[in-house]
N, C-alpha and C positions, 0 to 999 in steps of 0.2 A: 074716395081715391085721390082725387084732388088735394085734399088735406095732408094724406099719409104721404103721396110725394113732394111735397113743401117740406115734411117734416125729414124725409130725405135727405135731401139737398139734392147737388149734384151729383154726378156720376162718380168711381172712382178711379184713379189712373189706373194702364193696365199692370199686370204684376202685382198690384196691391191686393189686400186684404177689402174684401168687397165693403166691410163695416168699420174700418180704421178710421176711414173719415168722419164718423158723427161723435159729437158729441155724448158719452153718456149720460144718463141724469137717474137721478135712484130713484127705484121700481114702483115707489108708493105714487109719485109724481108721472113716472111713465105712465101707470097705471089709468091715472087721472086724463093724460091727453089721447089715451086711447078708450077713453070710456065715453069723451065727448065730441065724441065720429062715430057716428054710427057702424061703418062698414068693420070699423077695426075693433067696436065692441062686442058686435054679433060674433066677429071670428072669433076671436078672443072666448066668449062661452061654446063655442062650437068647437074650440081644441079644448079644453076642460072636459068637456063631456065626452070627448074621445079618449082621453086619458085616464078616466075614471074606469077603473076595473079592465085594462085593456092593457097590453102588451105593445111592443112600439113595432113591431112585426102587424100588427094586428092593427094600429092608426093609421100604419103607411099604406095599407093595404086600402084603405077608403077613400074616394079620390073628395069625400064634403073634407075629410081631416086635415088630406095632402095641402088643396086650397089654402082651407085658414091657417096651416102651416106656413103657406108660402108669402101667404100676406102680412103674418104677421112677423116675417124675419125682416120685412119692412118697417116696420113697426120700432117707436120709443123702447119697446119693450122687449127687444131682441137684445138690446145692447145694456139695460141698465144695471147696474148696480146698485149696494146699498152701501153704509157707512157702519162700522163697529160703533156700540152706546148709541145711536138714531131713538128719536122719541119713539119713531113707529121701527123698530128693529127685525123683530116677527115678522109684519102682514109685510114689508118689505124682504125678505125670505121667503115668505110665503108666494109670492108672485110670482118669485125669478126663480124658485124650482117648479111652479108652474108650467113655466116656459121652457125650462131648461132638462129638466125631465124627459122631456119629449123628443128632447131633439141626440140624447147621448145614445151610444149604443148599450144598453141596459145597464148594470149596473158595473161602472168602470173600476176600475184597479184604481187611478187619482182621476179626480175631478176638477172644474176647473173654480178657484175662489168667486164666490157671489161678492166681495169685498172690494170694493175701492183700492188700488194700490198704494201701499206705503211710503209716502216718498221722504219722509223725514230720517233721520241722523241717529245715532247713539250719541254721539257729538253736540246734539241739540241739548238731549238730557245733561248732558256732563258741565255743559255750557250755562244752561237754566237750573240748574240745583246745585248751592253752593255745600249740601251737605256731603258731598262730593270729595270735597276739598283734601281731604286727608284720607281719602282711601287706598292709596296706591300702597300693593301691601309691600315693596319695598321700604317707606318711607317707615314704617312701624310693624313688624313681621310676627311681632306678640301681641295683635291685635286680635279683638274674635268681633270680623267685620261685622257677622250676622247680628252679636248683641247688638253693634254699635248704629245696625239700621233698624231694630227693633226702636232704641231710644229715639233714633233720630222720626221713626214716624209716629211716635207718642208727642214727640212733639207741634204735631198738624194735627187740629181737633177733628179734621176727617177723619185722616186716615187711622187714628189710635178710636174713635167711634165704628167703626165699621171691624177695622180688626178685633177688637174687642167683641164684637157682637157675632163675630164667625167662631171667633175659639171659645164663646161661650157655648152658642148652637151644637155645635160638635162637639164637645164634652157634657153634655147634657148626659144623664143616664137616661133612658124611656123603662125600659125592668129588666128584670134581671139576663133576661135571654137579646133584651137588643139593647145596648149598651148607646145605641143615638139613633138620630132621627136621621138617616142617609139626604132622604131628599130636602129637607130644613137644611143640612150643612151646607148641601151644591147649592141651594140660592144664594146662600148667605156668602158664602165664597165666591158666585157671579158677581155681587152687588160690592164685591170690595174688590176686587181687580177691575170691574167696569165702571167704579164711580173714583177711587181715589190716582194722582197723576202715577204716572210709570216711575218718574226717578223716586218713588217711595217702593214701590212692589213690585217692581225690576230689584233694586236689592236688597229686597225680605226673599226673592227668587232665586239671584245668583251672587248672592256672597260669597267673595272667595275664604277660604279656609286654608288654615293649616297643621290645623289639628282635627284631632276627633269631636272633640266637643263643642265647635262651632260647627263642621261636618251634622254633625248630629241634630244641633239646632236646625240649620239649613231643610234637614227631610223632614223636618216636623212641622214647619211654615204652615202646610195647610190641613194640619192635626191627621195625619194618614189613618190613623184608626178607625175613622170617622167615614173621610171622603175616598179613601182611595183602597184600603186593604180590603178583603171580603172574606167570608169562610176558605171558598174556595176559587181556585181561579181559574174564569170562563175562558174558552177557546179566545183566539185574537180573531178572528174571523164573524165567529158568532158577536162580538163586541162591538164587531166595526160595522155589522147588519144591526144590531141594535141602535147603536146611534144616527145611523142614515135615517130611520125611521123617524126620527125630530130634526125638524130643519132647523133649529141652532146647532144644534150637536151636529147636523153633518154639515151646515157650513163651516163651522171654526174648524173642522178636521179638513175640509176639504180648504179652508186656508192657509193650515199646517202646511201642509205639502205643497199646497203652494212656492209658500215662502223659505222652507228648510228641506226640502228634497235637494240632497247634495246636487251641488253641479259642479263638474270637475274642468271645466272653462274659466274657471275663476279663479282669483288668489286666495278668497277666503275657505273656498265650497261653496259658499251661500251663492242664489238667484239674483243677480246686481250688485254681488257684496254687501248686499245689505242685513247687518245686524239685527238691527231696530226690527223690522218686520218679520223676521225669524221668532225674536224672544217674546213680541206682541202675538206673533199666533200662538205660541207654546201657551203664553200667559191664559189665550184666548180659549185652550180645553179644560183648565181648569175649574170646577163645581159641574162637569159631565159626567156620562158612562166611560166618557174616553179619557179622563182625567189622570195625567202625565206624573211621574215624580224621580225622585231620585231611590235607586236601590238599596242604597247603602250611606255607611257613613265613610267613607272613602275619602283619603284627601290626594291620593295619589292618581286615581282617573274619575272622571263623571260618566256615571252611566245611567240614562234616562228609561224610564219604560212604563208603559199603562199595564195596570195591573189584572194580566193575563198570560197566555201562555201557549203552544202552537198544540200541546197532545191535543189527540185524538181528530187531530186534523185530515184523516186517512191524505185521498189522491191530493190534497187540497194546499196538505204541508210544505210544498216550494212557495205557492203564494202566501199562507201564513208565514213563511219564517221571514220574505221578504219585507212585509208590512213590518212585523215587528222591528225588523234590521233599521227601519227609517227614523224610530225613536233610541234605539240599544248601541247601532253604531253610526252615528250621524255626524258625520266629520262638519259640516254646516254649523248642527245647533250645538257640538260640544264645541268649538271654535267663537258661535258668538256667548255662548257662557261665560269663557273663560276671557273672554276679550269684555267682556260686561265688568266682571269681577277684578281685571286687571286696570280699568279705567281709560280702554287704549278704544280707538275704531279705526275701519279702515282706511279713513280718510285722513285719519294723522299721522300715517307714512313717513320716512322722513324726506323730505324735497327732493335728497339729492340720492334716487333709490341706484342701485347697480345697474351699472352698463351691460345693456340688453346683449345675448348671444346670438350671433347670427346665425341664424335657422335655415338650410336647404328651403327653398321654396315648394310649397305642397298644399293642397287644396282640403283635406282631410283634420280635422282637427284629435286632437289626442289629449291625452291627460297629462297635469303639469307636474305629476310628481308618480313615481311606480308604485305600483300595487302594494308591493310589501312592505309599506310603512304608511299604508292607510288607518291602523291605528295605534299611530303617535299622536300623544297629546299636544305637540308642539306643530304637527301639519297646518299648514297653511297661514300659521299662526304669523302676525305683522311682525315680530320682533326677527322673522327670517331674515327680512330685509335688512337688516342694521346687519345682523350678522355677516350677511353677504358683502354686504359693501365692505364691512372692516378684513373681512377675510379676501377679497378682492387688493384692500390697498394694503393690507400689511403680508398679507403672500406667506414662504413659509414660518414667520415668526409663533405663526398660532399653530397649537396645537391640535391633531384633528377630532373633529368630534362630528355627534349628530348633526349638528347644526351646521356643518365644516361642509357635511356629504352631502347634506340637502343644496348647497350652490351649485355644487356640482352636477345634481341629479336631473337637470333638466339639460345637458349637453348628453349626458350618459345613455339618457330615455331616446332619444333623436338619434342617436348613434347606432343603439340596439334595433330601432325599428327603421332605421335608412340607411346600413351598414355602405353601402355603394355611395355613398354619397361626400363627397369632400368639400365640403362649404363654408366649416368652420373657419375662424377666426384665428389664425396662428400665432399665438402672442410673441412667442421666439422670434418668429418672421420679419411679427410688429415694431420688435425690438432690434434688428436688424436695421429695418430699413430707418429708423430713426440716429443710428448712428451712421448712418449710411448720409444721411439727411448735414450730420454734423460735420464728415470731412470735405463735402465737395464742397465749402468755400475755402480749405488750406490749400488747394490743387493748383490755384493760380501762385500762391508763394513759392510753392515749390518749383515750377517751373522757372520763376523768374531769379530765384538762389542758382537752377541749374546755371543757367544764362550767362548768370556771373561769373 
């Protein structure tokens, strides 16, 4: 006991979150400092054994379970995490839904990521890979980017070894009735997006297009015949219980969501604006059950979806269709796609973004843009900003458009929902008082002409 509150620390301030102050450490290593304590080993096999064949209704109920429950939220092992690619990746999963298992209320709608947070950049990649250089598909709009990152990762003896080695797997014939080896292809496809770097297969993933035939390349990336299509397509429900059953598969899903469950608090949608870690979980279900792709060859919207479907969902169909919605309409991950493919992130903004509208004061937060343009490809999208600024300074010289309505639509939104409220910013007013500003120093001349 002496040990486990060392490894504590101290208290936490009030308000806070009782486990914010420790340090995490991943779970293979928690594992280890609770295995050499006895009191937190014992527990530690005494929630196991509760958990085995037993309902959490049915743990809680036992007061040896409750115990080593409570001891062990003290516990290294309460808090740890693992790393995506870890030598030991598994038996670190294997711990932490050990623990964590026990502690949710059965099986949740989203869980929370076993994964380390991402804290790196799309910025980084763009920064560290000069093949980069010329993607921006303004600069060249007759390019077919997808060839051009096929060649580019032929030329890294990795990465043209491993892709290689995945589109051979998966086009294998096995006879005539199974045309490949499903489960050969998902390894082979884990071990090429978990061993070669992202700026190679981030854009074999989201290459922008503008035609059909790089569109087309693009869905074929992870040979869909193979890894992703089936005879027939199972329930999404049923799909999503199948994959929980393997802790990789329902860690990388339960990172997904993590990382690209829209959040409408932000400029992107994305969870901290963060790109980078949205397109690494997408990358992350990849050679699973839950395994993501593009529907179509489409150059005009991206629509993502695991191949499945909501029939025969009976009572069940509001929660099917929502899960599906988080892959089909995902304003988050169709925004860091297209910000991948355009070569932009959110951090390269431009300096001098639009003069903030003054907002009534209100405690309740809302969404930055209305409902019915949640799917527009250009939502949230960073180039809003330039547009705003330029339509801000040049007023009515431009023409209006999409892009014209979207500046406007966050005074609009505040309006509709605070109609009593007069707080705004009155630029007429603003410009009043600045010439207003301008005559009171001729006040003195003119009085002193009267004079005369």
């Amino acid at each position: 006991d002496e040990i486990l509150r060392s490894l504590a620390g101290p208290p936490s301030p009030p308000g806070q979150d009782p486990h914010g102050w420790r340090v995490p450490v991943d779970c293979v290593r928690a594992n280890e400092l609770c295995a050499a304590e006895p009191s937190c080993s014992s527990r530690y096999r005494t929630l196991r054994q509760c958990l085995a064949g037993r309902d959490r209704n049915t743990m809680l109920a036992n007061k040896e379970c409750q115990a080593a429950l409570e001891v062990l939220q003290e516990s290294p092992l309460y808090d740890c995490r693992c790393k995506r690619g870890m030598k030991k990746e598994l038996q670190c999963l294997q711990i932490y839904w050990s623990i964590h298992l026990g502690l949710t209320e059965g099986e949740e709608f989203y869980e929370a990521s076993p994964y380390e947070p991402v804290t790196s950049r799309l910025s980084d990649i763009f920064r560290l890979a000069s093949i980069f250089s010329g993607m921006d598909p303004a600069t060249n709009s007759k390019s077919n980017h997808c060839l051009d990152a096929a060649k580019a990762c032929n030329l890294n003896d990795n990465c043209k070894r491993l892709r290689s080695g995945y589109i051979s797997t998966c086009s294998k014939e096995i006879s005539a009735t199974e045309h490949c080896s499903r489960r050969k292809c998902h390894k082979a496809l884990r071990q090429f997006f978990d061993r070669v770097p992202s700026e190679y297969t981030y854009r074999l993933l989201f290459c922008s297009c503008k035609d059909q035939a790089c569109a087309e390349r693009r869905r074929q990336t992870i040979v869909p015949s193979c890894s992703y299509e089936d005879k027939e397509k199972p329930n999404c429900l049923d799909l999503r219980n199948t994959c929980r059953t393997d802790h990789l598969c329902r860690s990388r899903l339960a990172d997904f969501h993590t990382n690209c469950q829209a959040s409408f608090q932000s400029l992107t949608s994305c969870p901290g604006d963060n790109y980078q870690a949205c397109l690494g979980s997408y990358a992350g279900l990849i050679g699973f059950d839950m395994t993501p792709n593009y529907v179509d060859a489409s150059t005009t919207s991206i629509t993502i979806s695991p191949w499945c479907s909501c029939k025969g969902s009976g009572n069940m169909e509001e929660e099917c269709e929502k899960f599906l919605r988080d892959f089909t309409e995902n304003p988050c991950l169709r925004n860091a796609i297209q910000a991948f493919g355009n070569g932009t992130d959110v951090n390269l903004s431009p300096k001098n973004p639009s003069p903030p509208v003054t907002l009534p004061p209100k405690t309740e937060k809302s969404p930055a843009l209305p409902d019915d343009i949640n799917d527009s490809n250009t939502m949230y999208d960073t180039s809003i900003i330039t547009t705003c600024t330029s339509v801000q300074e040049h007023g009515s010289k431009l023409n209006k458009s999409k892009e014209q309505s979207l500046c406007y639509s966050e005074t609009q939104l505040t309006t509709d929902i605070m109609p009593d409220q007069k707080t705004f910013v009155d630029q007429k007013a603003g410009g009043s008082r600045h010439r207003a500003g301008r005559i009171l120093p001729l006040v003195p001349i003119l009085l002193l002409t009267l004079a005369l």
